[in-house]
C-alpha positions as CSV (number, residue, x, y, z in Angstrom):
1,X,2.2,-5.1,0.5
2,X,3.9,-4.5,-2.5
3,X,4.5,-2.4,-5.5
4,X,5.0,-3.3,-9.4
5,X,7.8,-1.0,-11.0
6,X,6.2,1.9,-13.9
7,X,3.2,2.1,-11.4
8,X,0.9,4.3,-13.1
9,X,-0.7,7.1,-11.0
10,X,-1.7,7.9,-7.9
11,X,0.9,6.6,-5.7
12,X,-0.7,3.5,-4.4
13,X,0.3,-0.4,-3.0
14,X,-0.6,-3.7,-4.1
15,X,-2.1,-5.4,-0.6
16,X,-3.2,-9.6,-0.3
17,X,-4.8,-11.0,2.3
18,X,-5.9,-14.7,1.6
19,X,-7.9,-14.7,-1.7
20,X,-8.3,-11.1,-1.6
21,X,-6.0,-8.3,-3.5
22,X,-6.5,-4.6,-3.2
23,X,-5.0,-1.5,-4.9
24,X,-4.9,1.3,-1.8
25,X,-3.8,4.6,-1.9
26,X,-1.0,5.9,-0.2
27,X,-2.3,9.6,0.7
28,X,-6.1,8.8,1.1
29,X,-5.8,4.9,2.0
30,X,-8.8,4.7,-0.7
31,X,-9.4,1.5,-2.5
32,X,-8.5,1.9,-6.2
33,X,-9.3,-1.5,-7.1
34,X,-10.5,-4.8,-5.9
35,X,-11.1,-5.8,-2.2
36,X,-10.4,-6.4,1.4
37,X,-12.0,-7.4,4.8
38,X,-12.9,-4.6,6.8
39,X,-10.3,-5.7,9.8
40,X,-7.5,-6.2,6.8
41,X,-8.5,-2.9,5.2
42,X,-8.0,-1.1,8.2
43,X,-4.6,-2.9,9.4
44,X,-3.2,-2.2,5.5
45,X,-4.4,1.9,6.1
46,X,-2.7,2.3,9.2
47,X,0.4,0.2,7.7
48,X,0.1,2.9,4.9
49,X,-0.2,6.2,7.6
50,X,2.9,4.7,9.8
51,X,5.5,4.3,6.2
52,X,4.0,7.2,4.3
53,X,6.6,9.4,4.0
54,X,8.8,5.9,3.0
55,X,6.4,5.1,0.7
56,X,6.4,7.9,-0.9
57,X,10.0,8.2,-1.3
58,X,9.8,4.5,-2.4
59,X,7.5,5.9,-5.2
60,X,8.8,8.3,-6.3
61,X,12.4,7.1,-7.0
62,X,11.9,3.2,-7.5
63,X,14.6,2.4,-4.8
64,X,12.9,-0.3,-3.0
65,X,13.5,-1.4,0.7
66,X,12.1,-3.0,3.1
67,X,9.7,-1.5,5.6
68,X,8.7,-2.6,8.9
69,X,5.6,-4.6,9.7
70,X,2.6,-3.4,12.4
71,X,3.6,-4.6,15.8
């Protein structure tokens, strides 16, 4: 996961998994853009749900950091 500084609205991350990119919200875990496999999709929303609140933060003020990955 990643984001691209000036993001434009809503808060959302940049996800890859092999060939496939997606653009996924960070409150709704909706796909903006572009695809993933169902099992990805659903590892990347739960990703999302667990870091929200850092994600958010991470949004909001462009102070990146690293976040930890699903167990």
């Amino acid at each position: 996961m990643y984001f691209i500084q000036a993001e434009h609205n809503p808060p959302h991350v940049h996800a890859i998994y092999g060939d496939n990119t997606a653009e996924i919200t960070i409150h709704e875990g909706k796909i903006l853009e572009g695809h993933l496999p169902p099992k990805a999709l659903s590892m990347v929303r739960e990703w999302i749900q667990l870091n929200q609140d850092d994600l958010l933060q991470i949004w909001e003020t462009q102070e990146f950091k690293a976040l930890n990955p699903l167990e």
